[in-house]
Wavefront OBJ file of the C-alpha trace (Angstrom):
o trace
v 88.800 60.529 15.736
v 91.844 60.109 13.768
v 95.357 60.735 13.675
v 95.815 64.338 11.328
v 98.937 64.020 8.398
v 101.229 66.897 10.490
v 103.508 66.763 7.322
v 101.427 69.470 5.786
v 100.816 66.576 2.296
v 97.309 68.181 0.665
v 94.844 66.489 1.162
v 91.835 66.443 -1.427
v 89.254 69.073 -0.568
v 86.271 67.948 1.053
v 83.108 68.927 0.767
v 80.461 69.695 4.036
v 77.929 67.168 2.906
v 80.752 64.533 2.132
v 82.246 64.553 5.536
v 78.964 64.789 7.229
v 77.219 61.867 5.061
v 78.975 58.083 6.080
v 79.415 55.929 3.435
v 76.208 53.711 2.421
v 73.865 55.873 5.076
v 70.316 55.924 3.770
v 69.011 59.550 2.659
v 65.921 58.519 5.513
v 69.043 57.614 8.052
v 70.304 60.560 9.984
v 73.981 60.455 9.672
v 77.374 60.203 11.724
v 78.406 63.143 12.847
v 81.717 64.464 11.135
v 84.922 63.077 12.795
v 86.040 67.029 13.219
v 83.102 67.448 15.067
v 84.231 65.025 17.681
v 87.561 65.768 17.442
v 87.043 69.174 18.589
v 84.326 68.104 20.708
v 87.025 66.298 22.824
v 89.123 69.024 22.800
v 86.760 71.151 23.930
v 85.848 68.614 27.011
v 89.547 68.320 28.121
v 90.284 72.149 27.670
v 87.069 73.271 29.774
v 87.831 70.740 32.470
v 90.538 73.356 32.776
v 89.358 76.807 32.518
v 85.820 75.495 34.118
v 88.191 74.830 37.330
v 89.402 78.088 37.231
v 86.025 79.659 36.997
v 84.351 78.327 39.636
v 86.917 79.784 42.340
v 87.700 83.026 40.644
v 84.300 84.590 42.295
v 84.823 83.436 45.153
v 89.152 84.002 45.377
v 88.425 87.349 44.130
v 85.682 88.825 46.296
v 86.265 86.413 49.627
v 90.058 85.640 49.217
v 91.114 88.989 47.696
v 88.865 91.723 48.940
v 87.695 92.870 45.841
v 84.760 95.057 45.815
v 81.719 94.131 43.253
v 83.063 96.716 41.022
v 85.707 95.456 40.920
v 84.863 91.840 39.962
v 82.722 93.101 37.512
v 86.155 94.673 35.817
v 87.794 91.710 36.136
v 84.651 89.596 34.970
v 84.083 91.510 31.824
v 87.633 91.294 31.373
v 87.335 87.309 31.457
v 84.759 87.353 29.032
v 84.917 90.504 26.739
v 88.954 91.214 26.156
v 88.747 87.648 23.396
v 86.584 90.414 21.354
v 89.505 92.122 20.542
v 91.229 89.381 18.652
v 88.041 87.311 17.536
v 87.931 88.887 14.340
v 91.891 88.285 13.536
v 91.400 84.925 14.250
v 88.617 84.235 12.265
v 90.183 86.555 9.262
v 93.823 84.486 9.596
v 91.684 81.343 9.383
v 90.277 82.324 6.388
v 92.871 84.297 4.972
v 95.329 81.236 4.428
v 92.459 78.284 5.092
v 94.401 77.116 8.100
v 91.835 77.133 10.988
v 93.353 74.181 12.787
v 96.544 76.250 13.193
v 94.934 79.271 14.504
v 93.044 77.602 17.052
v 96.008 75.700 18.051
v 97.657 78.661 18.619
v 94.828 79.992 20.863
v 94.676 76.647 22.674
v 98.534 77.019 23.734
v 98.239 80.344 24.727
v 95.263 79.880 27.156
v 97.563 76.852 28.542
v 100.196 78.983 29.543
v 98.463 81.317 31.359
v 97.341 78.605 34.045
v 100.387 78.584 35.504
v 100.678 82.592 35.455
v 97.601 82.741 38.438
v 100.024 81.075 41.197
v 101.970 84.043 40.819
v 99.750 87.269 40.497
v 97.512 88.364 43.740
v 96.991 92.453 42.500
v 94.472 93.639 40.491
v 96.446 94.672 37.951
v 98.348 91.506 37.633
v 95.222 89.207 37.619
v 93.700 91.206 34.738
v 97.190 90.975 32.921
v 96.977 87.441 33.286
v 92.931 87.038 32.430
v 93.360 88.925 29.329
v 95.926 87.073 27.906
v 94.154 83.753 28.344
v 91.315 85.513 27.328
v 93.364 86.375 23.744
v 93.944 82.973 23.490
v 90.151 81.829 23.705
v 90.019 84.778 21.003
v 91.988 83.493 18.872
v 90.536 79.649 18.849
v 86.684 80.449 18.671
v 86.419 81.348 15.661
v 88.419 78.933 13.910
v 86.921 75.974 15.935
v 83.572 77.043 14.559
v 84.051 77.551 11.536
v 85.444 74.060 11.289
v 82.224 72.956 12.607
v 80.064 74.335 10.512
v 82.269 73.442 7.536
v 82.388 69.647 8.399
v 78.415 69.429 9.139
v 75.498 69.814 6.056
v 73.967 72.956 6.308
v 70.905 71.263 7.556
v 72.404 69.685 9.971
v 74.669 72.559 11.627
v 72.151 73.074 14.784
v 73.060 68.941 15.650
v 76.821 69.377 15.149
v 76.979 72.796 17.221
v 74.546 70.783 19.919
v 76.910 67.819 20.161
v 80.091 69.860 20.283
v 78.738 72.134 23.013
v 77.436 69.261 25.082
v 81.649 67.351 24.892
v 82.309 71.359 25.865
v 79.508 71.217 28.806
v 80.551 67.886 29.935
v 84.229 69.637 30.968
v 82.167 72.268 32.447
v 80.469 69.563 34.706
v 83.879 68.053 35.448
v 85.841 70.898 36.324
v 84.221 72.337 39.213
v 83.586 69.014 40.992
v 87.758 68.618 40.537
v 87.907 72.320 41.969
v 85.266 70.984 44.961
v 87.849 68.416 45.693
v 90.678 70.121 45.697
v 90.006 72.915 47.831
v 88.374 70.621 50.425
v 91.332 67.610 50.315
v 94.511 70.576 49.570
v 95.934 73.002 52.201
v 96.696 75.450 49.885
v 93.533 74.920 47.958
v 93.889 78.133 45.182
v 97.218 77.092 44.170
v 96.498 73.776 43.592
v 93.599 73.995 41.339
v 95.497 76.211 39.062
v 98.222 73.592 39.113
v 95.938 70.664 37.939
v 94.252 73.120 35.752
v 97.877 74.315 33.752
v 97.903 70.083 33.422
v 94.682 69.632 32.109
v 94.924 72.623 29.554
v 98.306 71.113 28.123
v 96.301 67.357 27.608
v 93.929 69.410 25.745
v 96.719 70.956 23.235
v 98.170 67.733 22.981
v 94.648 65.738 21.863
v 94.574 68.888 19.121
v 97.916 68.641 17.437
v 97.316 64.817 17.008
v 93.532 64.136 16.656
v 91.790 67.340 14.538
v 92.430 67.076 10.829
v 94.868 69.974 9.623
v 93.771 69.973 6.460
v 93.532 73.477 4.211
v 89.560 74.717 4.223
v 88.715 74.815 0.461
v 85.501 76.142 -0.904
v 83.451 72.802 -1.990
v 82.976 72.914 -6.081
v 84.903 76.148 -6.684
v 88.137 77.041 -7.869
v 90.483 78.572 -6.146
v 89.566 82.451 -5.108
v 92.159 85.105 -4.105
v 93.241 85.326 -0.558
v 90.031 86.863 1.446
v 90.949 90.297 2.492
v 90.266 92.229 5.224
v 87.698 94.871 4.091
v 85.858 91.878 1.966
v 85.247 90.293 5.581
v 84.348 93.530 7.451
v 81.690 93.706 4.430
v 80.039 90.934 5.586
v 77.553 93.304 7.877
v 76.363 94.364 4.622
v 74.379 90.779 4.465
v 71.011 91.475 5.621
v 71.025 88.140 8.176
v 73.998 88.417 9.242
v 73.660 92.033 10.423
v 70.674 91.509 12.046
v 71.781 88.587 13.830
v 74.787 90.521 14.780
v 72.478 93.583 16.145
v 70.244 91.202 18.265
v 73.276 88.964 19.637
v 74.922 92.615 20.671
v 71.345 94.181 22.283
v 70.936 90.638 24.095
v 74.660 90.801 25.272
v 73.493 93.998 26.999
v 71.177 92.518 28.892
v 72.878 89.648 30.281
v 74.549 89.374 33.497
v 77.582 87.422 34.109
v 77.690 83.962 35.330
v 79.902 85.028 38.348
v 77.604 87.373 39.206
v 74.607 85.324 39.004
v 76.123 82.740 41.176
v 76.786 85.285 43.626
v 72.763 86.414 43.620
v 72.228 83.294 44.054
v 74.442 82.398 46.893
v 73.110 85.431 48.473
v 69.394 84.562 47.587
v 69.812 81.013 49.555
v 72.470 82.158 52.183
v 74.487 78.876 50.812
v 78.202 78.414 52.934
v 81.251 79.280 50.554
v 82.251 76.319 50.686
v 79.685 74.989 48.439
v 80.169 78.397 46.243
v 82.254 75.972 43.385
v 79.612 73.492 42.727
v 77.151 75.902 41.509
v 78.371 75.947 37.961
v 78.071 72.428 38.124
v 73.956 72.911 38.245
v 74.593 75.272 35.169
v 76.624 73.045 33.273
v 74.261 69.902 33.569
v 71.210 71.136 32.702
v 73.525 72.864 29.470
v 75.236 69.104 28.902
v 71.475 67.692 28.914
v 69.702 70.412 26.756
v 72.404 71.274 24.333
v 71.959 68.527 21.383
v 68.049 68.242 21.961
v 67.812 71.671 21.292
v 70.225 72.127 19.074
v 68.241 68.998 16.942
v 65.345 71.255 17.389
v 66.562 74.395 16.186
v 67.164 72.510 12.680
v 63.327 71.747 12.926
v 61.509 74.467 14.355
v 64.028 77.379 13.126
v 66.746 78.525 15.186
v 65.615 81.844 15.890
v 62.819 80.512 17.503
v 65.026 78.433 19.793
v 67.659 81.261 20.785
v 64.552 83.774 21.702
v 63.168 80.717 24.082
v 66.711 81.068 25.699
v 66.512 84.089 26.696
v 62.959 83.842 28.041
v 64.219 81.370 30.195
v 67.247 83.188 31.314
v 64.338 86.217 32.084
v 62.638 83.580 34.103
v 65.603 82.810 36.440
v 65.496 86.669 36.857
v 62.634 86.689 38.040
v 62.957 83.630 40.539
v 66.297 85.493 42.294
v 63.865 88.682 42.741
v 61.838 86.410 44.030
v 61.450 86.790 48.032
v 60.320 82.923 48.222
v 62.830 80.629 50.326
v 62.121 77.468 48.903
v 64.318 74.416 48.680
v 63.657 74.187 45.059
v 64.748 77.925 44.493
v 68.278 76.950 43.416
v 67.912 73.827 40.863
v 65.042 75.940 38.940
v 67.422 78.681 38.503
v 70.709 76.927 37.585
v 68.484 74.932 35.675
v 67.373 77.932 33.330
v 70.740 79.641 33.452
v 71.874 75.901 32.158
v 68.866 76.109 29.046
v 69.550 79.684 28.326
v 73.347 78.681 26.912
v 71.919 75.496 25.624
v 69.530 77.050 23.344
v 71.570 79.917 22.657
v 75.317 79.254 22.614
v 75.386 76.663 19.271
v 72.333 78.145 18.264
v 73.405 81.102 17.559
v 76.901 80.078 15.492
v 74.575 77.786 13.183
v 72.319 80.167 12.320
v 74.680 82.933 11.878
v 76.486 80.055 9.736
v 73.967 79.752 7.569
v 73.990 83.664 6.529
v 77.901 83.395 5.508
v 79.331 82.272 2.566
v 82.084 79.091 3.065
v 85.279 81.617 2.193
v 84.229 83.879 4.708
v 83.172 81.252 7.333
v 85.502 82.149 10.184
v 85.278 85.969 10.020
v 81.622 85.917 9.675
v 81.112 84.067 12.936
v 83.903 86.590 14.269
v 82.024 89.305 13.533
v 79.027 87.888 15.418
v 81.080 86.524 18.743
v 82.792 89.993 18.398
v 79.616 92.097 18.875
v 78.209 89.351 21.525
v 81.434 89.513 23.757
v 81.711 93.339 23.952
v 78.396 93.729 24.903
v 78.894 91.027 27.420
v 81.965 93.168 28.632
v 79.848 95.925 28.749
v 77.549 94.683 30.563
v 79.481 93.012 33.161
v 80.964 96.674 33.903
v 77.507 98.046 34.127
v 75.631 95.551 36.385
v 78.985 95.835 38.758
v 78.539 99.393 39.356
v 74.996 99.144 39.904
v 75.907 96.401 42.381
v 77.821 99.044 43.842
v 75.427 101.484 43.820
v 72.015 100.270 44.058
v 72.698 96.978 45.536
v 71.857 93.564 44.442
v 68.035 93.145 43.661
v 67.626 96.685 42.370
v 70.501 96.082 39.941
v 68.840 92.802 39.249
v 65.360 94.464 38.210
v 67.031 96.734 35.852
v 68.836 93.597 34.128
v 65.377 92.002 33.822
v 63.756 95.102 32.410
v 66.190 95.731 29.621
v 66.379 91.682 28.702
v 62.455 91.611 28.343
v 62.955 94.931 26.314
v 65.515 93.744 24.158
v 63.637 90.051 23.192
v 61.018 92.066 22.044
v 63.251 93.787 19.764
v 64.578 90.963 18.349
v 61.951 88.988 18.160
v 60.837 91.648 15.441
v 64.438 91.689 13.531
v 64.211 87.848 13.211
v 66.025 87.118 9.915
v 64.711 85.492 7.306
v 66.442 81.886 8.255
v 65.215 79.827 5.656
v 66.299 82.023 2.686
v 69.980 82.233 4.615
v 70.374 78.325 4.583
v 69.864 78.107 0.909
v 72.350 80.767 0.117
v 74.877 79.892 2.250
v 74.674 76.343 0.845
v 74.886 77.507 -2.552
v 73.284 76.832 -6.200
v 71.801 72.903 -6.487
v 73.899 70.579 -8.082
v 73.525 70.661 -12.121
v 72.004 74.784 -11.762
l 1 2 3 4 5 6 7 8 9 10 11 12 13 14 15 16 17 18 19 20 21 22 23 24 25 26 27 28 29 30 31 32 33 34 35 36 37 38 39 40 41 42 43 44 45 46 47 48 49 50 51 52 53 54 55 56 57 58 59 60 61 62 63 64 65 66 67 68 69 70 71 72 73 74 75 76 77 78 79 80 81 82 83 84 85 86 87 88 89 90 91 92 93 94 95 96 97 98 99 100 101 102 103 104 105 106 107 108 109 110 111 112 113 114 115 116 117 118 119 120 121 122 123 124 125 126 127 128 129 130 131 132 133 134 135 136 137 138 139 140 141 142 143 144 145 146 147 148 149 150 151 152 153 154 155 156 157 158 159 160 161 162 163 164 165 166 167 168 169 170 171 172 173 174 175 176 177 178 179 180 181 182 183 184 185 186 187 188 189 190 191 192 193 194 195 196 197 198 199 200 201 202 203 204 205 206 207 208 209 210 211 212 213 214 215 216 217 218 219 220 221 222 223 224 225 226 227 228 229 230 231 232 233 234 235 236 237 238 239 240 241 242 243 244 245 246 247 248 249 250 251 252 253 254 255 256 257 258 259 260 261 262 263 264 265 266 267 268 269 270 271 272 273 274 275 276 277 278 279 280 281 282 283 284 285 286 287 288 289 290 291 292 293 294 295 296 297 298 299 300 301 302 303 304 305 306 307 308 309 310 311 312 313 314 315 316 317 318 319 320 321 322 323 324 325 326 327 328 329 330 331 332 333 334 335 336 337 338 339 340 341 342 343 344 345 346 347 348 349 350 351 352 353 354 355 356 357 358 359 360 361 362 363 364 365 366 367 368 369 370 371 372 373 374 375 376 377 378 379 380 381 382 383 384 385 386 387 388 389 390 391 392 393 394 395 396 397 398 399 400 401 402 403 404 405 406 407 408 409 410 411 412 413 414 415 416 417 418 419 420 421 422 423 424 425 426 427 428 429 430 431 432 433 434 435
């Protein structure tokens, strides 16, 4: 990492393979990753021991702490996770719009900060959500951005590694934040209030290690002169790119299909009959297998093809399914299915951004992964809604078999719109050198 020129001096425009290449590396040699990588890679770590505290008592405050019904968690879930769509596509537009990414995600950084402090003083419904989706604007607003400077500061063949690493520094937050949340609710007397003390803390480290460690350099295009200011309707045009639309139609179908996090931790807490206080360190199983898988895979996706890899994620998530439908009681019951929940983001989450990368042209890099995390998060939203009412109504496992169903369904769907991957990473990288 290194210290970014805040004066706003240009700085000379680099190019992908440049910052991804170290000086004197060997073409045979894999290279250092790019220092934005692991600047934001850091960020990411501090900034998800944070929210990753948060989320592993918000199940459990809501429903146990707040009498919420499952439908209603399921509101406030798909809140969490789905209101960021609404503002995922200004934020990546703004980012490319005036090539300041940094300053975009900065500004989605701070907001999410601020809102930690905002739980110790909401216990309605209404208030909560308030709260959630304003955080949840901020995450908007940074996503985006931060990926697109990712995939800018990697080679195009080498996008599945960079995405890996910086999602394993973002996993190993998610591995530290519950076990602080653990902690603190057994060692505090009011437990609630004081994780989302040391959590407002945390989040304004992680704001602080981005305004002086992640280059804030303009985003030029490498080799070409300068272009007009990307508009609006030239981004929306993106889903006009065969790839990119169909990657965008199977990450939305596959959105459908997915339940929740919260609520598979509460399947599974009901599967094993495990005491609440032990609800917190289930992420924790998610989050290492995720922090284990997520550069291994991601190193294979740039081998293998990264469809390939994203499709295997969701077979596995279908196999953890399967194991909570399961009647079995069997010790081993819980690490095989936080184990797949863990390998279904770690073949999926980066995954996904570096092959949707690879379909997008470097001017429209930030609203072209918007458009894709846009689509993704409102079917997510959607979804959450929809498995909370059948919660409601069905109950648990019947819910559950109707998840599985449409997720099996939906695989085989995509597995049949599976862009053409190959011809998207030479186009996105553009003509050879002397062409």
């Amino acid at each position: 990492m290194y210290v970014a020129d805040s004066r706003g001096t240009p700085a000379p425009a680099v190019t992908p393979e440049q910052q991804a290449v170290a000086p004197g590396t060997s073409p045979g040699r894999r290279a250092a990753l790019a220092p934005t990588v692991l600047a934001l890679g850091t960020v990411s770590l501090i900034t998800d021991v944070s929210s990753e505290m948060v989320t592993a008592v918000l199940p459990l405050y809501l429903v146990a702490g707040l009498g919420l019904t499952p439908l209603g968690f399921g509101l406030l879930d798909g809140l969490y996770n789905g209101v960021s769509a609404l503002v995922r596509l200004a934020g990546g537009h703004l980012g490319d719009r005036f090539g300041r990414h940094k300053a975009l995600a900065g500004l989605g950084y701070g907001l999410s900060a601020l809102c930690k402090p905002l739980l110790l003083l909401v216990h309605t419904l209404p208030a909560i959500g308030a709260v959630l989706a304003l955080d949840r604007t901020g995450k908007g607003l940074r996503t985006a951005p931060r990926d697109a400077l990712i995939s800018l500061a990697a080679a195009p063949e080498e996008r599945g590694r960079a995405f890996g690493m910086h999602r394993a520094m973002d996993t190993a937050g998610a591995l530290i934040g519950p076990v602080l949340a653990f902690l603190i609710l057994r060692g505090a007397a009011d437990g609630y209030d004081a994780v989302f003390t040391v959590s407002a803390c945390v989040a304004a480290l992680g704001v602080l290690v981005l305004v002086l460690f992640v280059p804030g350099r303009r985003t030029e295009r490498s080799g070409a002169a300068p272009a007009e200011p990307v508009s609006l309707k030239a981004s929306l045009g993106l889903l006009g790119r065969r790839d990119l639309r169909r990657i965008g139609l199977c990450a939305l179908l596959l959105g459908l299909c997915t339940v929740s996090d919260g609520f598979v931790f509460l399947l599974l807490q009901h599967a094993t009959g495990l005491a609440d206080r032990w609800f917190a360190l289930l992420p924790l199983g998610t989050a290492g297998a995720f922090f284990l898988l997520a550069l291994p895979l991601g190193r294979l996706a740039d081998r293998i093809g990264r469809w390939r890899v994203f499709l295997g994620g969701h077979l596995a998530l279908l196999l953890a399914y399967g194991l909570l439908l399961t009647d079995v009681q069997h010790p081993v019951l819980p690490y095989a299915v936080l184990l797949l929940h863990g390998g279904f983001y770690a073949a999926t989450d980066g995954v996904l951004m570096a092959a949707a990368a690879a379909a997008v042209p470097e001017e429209h890099r930030g609203g072209g992964l918007a458009l894709v995390q846009t689509g993704q998060a409102l079917a997510r939203f959607a979804a959450s809604l929809g498995f909370g009412a059948a919660w409601t109504v069905w109950g648990a496992r019947p819910a559950l078999a109707v998840a599985a169903v449409l997720l099996a369904g939906a695989a085989a769907v995509c597995a049949r719109l599976r862009p053409a991957e190959a011809e998207a990473e030479r186009a996105a990288a553009g003509p050879a050198p002397g062409a």
